[in-house]
C-alpha positions, -999 to 999 in steps of 0.1 A, spaced: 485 25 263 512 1 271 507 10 311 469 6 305 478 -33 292 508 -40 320 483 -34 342 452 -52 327 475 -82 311 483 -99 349 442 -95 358 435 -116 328 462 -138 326 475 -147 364 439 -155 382 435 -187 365 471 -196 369 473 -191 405 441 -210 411 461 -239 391 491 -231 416 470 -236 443 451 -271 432 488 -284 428 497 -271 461 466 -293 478 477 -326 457 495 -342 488 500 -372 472 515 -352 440 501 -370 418 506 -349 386 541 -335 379 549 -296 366 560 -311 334 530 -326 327 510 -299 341 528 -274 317 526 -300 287 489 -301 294 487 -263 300 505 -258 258 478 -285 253 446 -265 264 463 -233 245 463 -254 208 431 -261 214 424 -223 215 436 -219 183 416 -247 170 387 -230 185 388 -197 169 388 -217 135 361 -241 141 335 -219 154 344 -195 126 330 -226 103 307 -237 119 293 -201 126 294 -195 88 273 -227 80 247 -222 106 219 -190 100 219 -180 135 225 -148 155 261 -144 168 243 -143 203 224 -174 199 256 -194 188 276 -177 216 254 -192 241 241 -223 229 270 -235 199 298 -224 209 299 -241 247 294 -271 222 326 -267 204 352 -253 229 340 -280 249 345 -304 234 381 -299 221 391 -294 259 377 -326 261 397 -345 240 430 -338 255 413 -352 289 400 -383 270 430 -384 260 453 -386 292 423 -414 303 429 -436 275 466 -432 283 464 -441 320 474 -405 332 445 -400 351 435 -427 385 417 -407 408 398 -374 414 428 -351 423 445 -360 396 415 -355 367 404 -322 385 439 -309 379 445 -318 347 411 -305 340 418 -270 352 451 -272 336 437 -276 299 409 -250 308 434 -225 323 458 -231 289 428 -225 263 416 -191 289 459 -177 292 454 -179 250 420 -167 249 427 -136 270 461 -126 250 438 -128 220 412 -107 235 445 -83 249 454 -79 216 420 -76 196 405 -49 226 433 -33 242 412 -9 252 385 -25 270 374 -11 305 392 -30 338 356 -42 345 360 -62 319 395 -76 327 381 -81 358 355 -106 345 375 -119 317 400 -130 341 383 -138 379 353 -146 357 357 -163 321 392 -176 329 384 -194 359 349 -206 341 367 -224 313 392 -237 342 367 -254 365 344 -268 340 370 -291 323 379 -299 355 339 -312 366 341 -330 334 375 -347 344 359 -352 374 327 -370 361 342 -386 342 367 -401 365 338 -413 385 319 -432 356 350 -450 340 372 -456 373 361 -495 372 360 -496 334 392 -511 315 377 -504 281 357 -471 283 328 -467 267 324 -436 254 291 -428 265 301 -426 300 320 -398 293 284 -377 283 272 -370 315 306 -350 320 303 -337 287 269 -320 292 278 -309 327 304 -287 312 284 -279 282 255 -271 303 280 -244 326 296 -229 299 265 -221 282 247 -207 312 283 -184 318 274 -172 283 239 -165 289 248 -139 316 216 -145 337 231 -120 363 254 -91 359 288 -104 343 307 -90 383 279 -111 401 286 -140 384 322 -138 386 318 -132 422 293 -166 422 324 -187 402 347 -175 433 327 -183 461 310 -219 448 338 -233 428 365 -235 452 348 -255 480 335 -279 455 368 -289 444 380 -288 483 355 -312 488 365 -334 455 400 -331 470 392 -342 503 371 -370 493 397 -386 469 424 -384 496 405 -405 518 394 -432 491 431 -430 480 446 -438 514 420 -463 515 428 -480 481 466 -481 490 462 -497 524 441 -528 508 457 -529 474 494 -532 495 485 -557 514 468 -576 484 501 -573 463 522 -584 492 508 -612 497 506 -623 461 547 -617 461 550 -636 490 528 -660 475 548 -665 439 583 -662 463 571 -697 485 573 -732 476 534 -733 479 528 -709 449 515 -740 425 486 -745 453 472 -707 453 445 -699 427 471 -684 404 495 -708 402 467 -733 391 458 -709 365 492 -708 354 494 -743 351 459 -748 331 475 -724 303 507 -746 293 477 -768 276 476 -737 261 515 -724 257 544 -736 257 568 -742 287 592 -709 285 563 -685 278 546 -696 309 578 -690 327 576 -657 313 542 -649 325 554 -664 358 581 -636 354 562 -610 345 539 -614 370 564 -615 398 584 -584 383 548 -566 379 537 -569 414 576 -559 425 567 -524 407 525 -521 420 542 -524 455 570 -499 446 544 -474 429 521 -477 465 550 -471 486 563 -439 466 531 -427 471 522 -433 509 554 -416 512 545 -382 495 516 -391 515 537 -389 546 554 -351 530 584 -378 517 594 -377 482 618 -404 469 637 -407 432 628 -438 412 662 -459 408 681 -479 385 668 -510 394 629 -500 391 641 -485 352 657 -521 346 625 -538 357 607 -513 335 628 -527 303 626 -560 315 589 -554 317 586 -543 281 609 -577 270 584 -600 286 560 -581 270 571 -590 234 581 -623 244 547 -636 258 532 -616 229 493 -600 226 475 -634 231 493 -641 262 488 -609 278 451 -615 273 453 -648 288 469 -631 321 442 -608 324 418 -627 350 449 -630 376 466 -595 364 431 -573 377 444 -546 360 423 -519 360 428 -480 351 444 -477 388 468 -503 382 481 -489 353 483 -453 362 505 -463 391 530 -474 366 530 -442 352 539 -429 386 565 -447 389 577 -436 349 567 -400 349 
């Protein structure tokens, strides 16, 4: 018996891993770190857990076949708990582009699936390869790559979107529903559509990959040369004649002189780290990796000072020369992670 599971533990449990593995090994701009990957990984596993207990309520309060709420309530549920944790890493400016929402996708479905199959390990240790064979090339990598679609909608609906509205996150939502439930319908035989998940999902998220690389290397080359300039802009003599240094001036009607000279500061000291974050990243482009120093930490606490010092009001006020947007912010965290 304990042969029998050594050898049908690593076809349950490693497929899903190794496709992870291998979406990390594409990201050339490595854009999500192990440790988050891993964090997110635990993540997806919780959410497991919180699985088996909601659809055991729910399943009790509904008068409905087990079948009918496998296929129909159940997608429902599980999905939606995967995607909160995705919501989540939105909301806190972990996710900017494609690559990185498709990963950390997969990741929380490949989490909830390692959990799910140990479960299933334990519960039906004696269940035929076969069905190892699906559980794990099949179900595994189905619970994977529809969290990632969803990250992946997603991503696309709110990119341009500072404050998300939460029904742009639906059409995502149903996608995955919609997948999941038609897995559980088993429309074909359980090896064909295991077989289908293998050949169609991996060049759609080749293609996903491919796509955001190029709007990537596209956004840094513009977004570079926009931030450079606005250094060199706040660096000159001229600065009080640009469009931002008018603005600047129209809001001491509004604030006194040393808050201004913070914004002033915090502008400068915010652009200094936008052009850091961009040239980290064109060098991973390049297969260069370099450590984040000293200085870029003190400018990160200096950041959080001026912070508190211009205060919440302020902040708001910078907004229309700041253009921050979920890309902006999410290169910071490349820069902290």
């Amino acid at each position: 018996m304990n042969l029998e599971l050594l050898t049908k533990a690593p076809i349950g449990l490693l497929p899903v891993l190794m496709f992870l593995v291998a979406l990390l090994y594409m990201d050339s701009y490595k854009l999500v770190s192990l440790r988050t990957v891993l964090v997110v990984i635990v993540a997806g596993g919780i959410m497991t857990v919180l699985a088996y207990f909601a659809n055991g309520l729910v399943y009790e309060s509904l008068d409905i076949s087990q079948g009918y709420y496998k296929r129909y309530v159940a997608p429902l549920v599980e999905e939606g708990l995967k995607a909160a944790i995705i919501i989540y890493l939105f909301r806190t400016h972990r996710i900017g582009f494609l690559v990185d929402a498709a990963i950390m996708g997969f990741a929380v479905g490949a989490g909830f699936a390692v959990v799910e199959n140990f479960f299933y390990l334990y519960k039906i240790p004696d269940a035929s390869m076969a069905v190892w064979i699906v559980r794990g090339f099949g179900t595994a990598i189905m619970h994977g790559g529809v969290v990632a679609i969803f990250g992946i909608l997603s991503q696309t609906m709110t990119e341009r979107n500072m404050k998300i509205n939460p029904v742009l996150y639906l059409p995502g939502f149903i996608g995955a529903v919609t997948l999941h439930s038609l897995f559980n319908h088993f429309l074909a035989n359980p090896m064909t559509q295991t077989m289908m998940i293998l050949v169609i999902l991996p060049p759609i998220l080749w293609l996903v990959f491919r796509q955001s690389a190029q709007h990537m290397h596209e956004w840094l080359q513009l977004d570079f040369d926009e931030d450079a300039n606005l250094l060199e802009q706040i660096n000159s003599g001229e600065f009080r004649e640009t469009k931002v240094g008018q603005f600047l001036n129209d809001l001491r009607r509004k604030f006194e002189g040393p808050v201004v000279v913070d914004m002033l500061c915090y502008l400068r000291i915010y652009t200094e780290l936008a052009l850091r974050a961009k040239g980290v990243l064109m060098m991973r482009e390049n297969g260069l990796d370099t450590p984040i120093g000293e200085r870029t930490k003190a400018k990160f606490e200096e950041l959080t000072y001026l912070e508190e010092s211009i205060g919440t009001t302020g902040l708001m006020a910078m907004k229309p020369f700041l253009h921050l947007t979920r890309k902006d912010l999410w290169q910071m965290y490349v820069l902290e992670k």
